[in-house]
C-alpha positions in Angstrom: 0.0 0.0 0.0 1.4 3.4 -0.6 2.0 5.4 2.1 0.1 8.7 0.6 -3.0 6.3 0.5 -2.6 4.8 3.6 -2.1 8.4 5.3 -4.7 10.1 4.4 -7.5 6.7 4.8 -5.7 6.9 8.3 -6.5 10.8 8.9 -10.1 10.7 7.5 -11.8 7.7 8.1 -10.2 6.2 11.0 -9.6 9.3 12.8 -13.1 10.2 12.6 -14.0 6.6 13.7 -11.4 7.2 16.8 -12.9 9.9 17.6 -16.0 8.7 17.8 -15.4 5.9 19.7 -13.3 7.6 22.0 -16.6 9.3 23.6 -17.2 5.8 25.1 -13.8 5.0 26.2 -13.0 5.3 29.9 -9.2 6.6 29.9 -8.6 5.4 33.7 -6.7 2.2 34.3 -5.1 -0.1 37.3 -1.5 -1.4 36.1 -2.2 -5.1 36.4 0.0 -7.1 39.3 1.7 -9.0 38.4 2.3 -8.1 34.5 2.2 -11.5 32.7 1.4 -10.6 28.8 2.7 -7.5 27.1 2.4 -6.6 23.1 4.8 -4.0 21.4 3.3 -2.8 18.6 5.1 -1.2 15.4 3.8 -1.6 11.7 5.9 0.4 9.5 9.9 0.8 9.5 12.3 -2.1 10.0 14.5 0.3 11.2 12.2 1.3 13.8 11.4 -2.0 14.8 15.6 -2.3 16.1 14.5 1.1 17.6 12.4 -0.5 19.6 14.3 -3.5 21.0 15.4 -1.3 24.2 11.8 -0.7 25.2 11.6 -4.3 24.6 14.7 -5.2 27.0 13.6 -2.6 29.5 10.1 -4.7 29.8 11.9 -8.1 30.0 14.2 -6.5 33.2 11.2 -4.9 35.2 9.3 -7.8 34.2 11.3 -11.0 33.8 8.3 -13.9 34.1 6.5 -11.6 31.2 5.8 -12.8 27.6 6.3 -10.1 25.2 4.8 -10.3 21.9 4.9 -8.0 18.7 2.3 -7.0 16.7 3.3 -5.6 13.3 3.0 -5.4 9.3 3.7 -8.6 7.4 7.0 -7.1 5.9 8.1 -6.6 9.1 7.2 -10.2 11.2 10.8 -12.1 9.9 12.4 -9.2 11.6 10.4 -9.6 14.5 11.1 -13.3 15.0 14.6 -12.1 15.6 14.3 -9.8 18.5 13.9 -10.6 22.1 10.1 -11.7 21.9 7.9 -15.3 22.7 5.4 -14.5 20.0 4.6 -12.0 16.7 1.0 -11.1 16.0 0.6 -10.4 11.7 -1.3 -7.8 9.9 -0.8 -7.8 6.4 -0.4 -4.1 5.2 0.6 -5.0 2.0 -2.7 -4.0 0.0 -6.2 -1.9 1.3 -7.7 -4.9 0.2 -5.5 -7.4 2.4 -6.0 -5.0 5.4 -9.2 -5.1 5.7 -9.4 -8.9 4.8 -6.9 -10.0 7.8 -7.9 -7.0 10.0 -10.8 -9.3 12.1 -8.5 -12.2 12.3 -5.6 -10.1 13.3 -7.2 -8.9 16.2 -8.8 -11.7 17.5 -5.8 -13.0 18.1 -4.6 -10.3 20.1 -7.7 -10.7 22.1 -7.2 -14.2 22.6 -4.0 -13.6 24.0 -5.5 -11.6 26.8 -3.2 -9.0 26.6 -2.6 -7.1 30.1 -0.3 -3.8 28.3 -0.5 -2.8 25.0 2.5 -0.6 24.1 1.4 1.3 20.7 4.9 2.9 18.9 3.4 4.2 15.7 3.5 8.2 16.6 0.0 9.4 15.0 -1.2 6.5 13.1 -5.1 6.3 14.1 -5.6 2.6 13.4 -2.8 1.3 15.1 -4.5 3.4 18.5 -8.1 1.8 17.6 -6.2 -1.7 17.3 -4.6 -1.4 20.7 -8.2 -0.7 21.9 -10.0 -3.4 20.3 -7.3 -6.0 21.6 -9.0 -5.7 25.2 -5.8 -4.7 26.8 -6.7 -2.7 30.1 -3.3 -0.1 30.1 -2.6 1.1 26.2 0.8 3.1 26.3 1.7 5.1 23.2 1.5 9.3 22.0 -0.4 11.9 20.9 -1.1 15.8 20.3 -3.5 18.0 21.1 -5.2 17.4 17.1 -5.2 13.8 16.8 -8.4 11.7 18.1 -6.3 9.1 18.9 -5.2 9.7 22.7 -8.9 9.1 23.2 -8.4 5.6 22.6 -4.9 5.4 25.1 -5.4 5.4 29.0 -0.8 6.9 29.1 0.5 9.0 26.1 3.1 11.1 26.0 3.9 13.9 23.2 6.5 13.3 21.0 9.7 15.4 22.0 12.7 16.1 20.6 14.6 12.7 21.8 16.0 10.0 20.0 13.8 7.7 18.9 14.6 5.0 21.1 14.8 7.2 23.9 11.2 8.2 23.2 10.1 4.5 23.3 11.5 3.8 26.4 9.5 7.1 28.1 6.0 5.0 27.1 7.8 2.6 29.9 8.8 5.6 32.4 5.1 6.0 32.1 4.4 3.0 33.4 7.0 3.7 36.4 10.0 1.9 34.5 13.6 3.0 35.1 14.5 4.1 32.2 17.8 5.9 33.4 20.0 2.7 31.8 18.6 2.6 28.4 19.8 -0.9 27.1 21.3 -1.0 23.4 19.7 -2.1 20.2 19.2 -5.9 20.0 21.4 -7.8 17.6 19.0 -9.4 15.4 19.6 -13.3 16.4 19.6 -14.7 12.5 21.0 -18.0 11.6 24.1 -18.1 10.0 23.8 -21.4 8.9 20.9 -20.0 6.3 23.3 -17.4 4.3 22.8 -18.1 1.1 26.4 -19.2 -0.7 26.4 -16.4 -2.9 26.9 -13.9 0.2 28.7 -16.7 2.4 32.0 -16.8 -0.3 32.2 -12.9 -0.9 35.6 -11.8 -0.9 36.5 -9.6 2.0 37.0 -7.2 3.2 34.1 -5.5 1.8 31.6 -2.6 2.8 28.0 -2.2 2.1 26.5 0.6 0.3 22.9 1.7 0.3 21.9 4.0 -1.7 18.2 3.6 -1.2 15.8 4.5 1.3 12.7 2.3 1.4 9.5 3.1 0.4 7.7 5.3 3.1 10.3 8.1 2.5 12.5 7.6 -0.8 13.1 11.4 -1.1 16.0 10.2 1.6 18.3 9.4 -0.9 21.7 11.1 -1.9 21.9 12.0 -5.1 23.5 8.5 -7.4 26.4 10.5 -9.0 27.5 11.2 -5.8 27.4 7.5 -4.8 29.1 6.5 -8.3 32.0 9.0 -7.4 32.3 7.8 -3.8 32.5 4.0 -5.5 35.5 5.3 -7.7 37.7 6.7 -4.7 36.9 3.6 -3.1 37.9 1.4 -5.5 41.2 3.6 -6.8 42.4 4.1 -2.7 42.0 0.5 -1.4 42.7 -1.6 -4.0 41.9 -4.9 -1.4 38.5 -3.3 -0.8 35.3 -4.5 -2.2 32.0 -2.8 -2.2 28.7 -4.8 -2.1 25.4 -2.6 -3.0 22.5 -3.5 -1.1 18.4 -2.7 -2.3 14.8 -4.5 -2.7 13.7 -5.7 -6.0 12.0 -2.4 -6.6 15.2 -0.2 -6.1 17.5 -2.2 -8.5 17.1 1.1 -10.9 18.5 3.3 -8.3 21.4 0.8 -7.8 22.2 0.5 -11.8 22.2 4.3 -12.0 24.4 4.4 -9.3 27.0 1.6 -10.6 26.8 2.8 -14.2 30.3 2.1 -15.6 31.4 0.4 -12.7 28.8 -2.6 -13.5 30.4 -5.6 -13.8 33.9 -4.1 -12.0 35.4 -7.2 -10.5 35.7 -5.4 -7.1 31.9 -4.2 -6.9 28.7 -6.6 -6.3 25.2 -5.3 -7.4 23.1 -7.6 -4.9 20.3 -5.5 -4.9 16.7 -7.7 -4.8 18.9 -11.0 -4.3 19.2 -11.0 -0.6 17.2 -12.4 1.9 17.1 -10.7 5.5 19.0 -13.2 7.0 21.8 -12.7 3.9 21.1 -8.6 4.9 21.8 -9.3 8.4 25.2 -11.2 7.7 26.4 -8.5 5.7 25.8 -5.7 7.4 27.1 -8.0 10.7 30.4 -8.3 8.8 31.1 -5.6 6.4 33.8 -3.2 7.8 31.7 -0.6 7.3 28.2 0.6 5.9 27.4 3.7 3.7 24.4 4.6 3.7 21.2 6.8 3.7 18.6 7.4 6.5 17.0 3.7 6.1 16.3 0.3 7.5 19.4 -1.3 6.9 21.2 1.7 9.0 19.5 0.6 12.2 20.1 -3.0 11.3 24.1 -2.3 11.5 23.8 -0.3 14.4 22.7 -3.1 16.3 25.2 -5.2 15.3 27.8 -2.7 16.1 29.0 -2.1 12.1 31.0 1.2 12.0 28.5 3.5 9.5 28.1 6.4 7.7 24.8 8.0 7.0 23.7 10.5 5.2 20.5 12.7 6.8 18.7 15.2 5.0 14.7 15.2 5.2 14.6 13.9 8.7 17.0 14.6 11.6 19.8 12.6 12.9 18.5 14.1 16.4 15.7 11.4 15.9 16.6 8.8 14.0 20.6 8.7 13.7 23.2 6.3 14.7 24.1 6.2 18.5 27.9 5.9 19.5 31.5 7.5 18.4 32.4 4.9 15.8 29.6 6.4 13.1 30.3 9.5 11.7 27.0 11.5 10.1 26.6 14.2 7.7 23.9 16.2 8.3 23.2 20.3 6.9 20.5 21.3 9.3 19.3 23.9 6.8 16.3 25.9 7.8 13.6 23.8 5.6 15.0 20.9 7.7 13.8 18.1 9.0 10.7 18.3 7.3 10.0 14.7 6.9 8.3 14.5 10.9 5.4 12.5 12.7 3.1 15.3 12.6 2.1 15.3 8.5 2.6 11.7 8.2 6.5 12.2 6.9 4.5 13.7 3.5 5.8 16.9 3.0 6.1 18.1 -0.5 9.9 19.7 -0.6 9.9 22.9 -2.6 13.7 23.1 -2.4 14.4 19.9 -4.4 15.7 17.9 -1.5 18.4 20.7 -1.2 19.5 19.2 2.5 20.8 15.9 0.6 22.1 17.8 -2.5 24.3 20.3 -0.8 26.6 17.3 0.9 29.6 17.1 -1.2 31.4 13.7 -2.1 34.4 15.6 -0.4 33.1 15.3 2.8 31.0 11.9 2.3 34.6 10.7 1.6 36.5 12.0 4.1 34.0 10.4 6.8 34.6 6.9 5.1 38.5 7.5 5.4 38.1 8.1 8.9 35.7 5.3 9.9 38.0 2.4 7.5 40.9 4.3 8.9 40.3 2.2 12.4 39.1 -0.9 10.0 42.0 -1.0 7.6 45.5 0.1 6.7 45.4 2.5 4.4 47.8 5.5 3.9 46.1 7.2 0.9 44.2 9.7 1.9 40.3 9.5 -0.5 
């Protein structure tokens, strides 16, 4: 489903419908003694899903004899079977029509489960709100502002501050009473390395990962392609034992060939866009030694497994959603227009400025950051 559509079905019908039912809702609830069954909810991001992992650690530590369950998009669920979690409730979000064919079944599970706490992540998504009501949960965590219906169906929200993004996930736990003053890491995605496909398994190393894409929800978070084909090119001519594997979905292989152009078929570069499978993803980026690559999924993914990276923000701010510890280097402008890509329109701001924020970051200094991160990773006395 595209996220346009999906946005403003959200805003108009179920908001209204949240607001409706909201009337009837009593906000007031007794945090259940002991807490047995807990769901985290998050339907759109893979990278926010990792973001999420610390809540989910924070939960298991306050709570040890819980069982924590996600509920989330179908896209999303092989991800979830690898984080910290006894069970993964599925909504398929691939199609309006698949929505509202699984919706019923969806959430009678979640009512079967009996669910005590319903932690809801989305920021102002209305039906994920009206699903944490409908799953019978007596305590629904998750946020709001003063123009969304959706707090109506929530008995603890908080507003969404300027915090890092897993930093705001934890404070739905500090409103539960939660310590949240040791804020655990992200959780390294627990994927089988005996399932690597051979293809990834026998690359020659050392290599990093490049990804120039940026998903679907916000593509407009991608640096520009010459600038990746000339970052490639200082690459390849100043390590010459270095190899660069580029990373994408089926759907973004034409951003990946524009990006390669000339270099396609370089003995020294893989195109592996749409070949991988997650768990092929995940041993990558858990062995590359180093990732390039814009505000995206994959990003968070490295983070967790403690992969050296450099991203490139632009629409969104780094503030929120960037890479947490000294090892990652990030180029950010902060120009005036930006971050305009935020919770509060749904991330669908039209840019009049023709994504200037990305455009003004210059290979120069995109290059410089990699020679400093592969500086620690490799021995190299060529400056890019």
């Amino acid at each position: 489903m595209k996220p346009q559509l999906w946005y403003r079905i959200d805003q108009l019908l179920i908001g209204s419908l949240c607001h409706w039912v909201g009337k009837f809702v009593p906000t007031k609830s007794f945090l259940p003694d002991p807490i047995e069954r807990v769901v985290v909810a998050k339907y759109l991001g893979i990278g926010s899903l990792l973001l999420a992992t610390p809540l989910m650690q924070l939960i298991r530590r306050h709570h040890p004899n819980a069982q924590i369950a996600v509920a989330t998009s179908q896209s999303l669920s092989e991800m979830a079977h690898l984080l910290p979690v006894q069970k993964v409730f599925v909504w398929d979000l691939s199609d309006w029509v698949s929505a509202l064919r699984t919706f019923p079944r969806f959430v009678a599970q979640l009512r079967s489960w009996r669910p005590q706490v319903f932690f809801d992540l989305e920021f102002f998504v209305n039906a994920s709100a009206l699903v944490a009501w409908l799953s019978g949960a007596p305590v629904r965590v998750g946020f709001h502002h003063a123009q969304s219906p959706r707090g109506r169906l929530l008995t603890h929200y908080l507003p969404v501050t300027p915090r890092h993004v897993t930093q705001l996930f934890a404070g739905l736990a500090w409103c539960l009473g939660m310590d949240i003053s040791q804020l655990p890491t992200l959780w390294r995605p627990n994927y089988d390395p005996q399932k690597v496909s051979e293809t990834v398994r026998q690359l020659p190393r050392p290599f990093v990962v490049v990804n120039p894409n940026a998903g679907e929800l916000a593509p407009q978070r991608r640096w520009h392609p010459e600038g990746f084909h000339e970052l490639l090119r200082r690459l390849l001519t100043t390590f010459p034992d270095l190899h660069c594997v580029l990373i994408g979905t089926a759907s973004e292989r034409p951003v990946v060939r524009q990006v390669l152009g000339d270099l396609q078929g370089h003995p020294r570069v893989h195109d592996l866009a749409g070949k991988l499978s997650l768990i092929d993803l995940c041993f990558l980026l858990d062995n590359a030694v180093a990732v390039i690559t814009n505000d995206s999924g994959p990003l968070h993914i490295a983070v967790a497994f403690g992969t050296p990276c450099v991203a490139l923000f632009g629409p969104e701010t780094p503030a929120h959603y960037g890479p947490m510890g000294e090892q990652h280097r990030v180029l950010y402008k902060a120009l005036p227009c930006s971050p305009c890509l935020t919770p509060f329109d749904g991330k669908q701001f039209p840019c009049p400025f023709s994504v200037r924020c990305l455009q003004e970051i210059r290979v120069d200094e995109v290059a410089e950051a990699v020679r400093e991160v592969l500086a620690k990773r490799l021995t190299a006395s060529v400056a890019l």
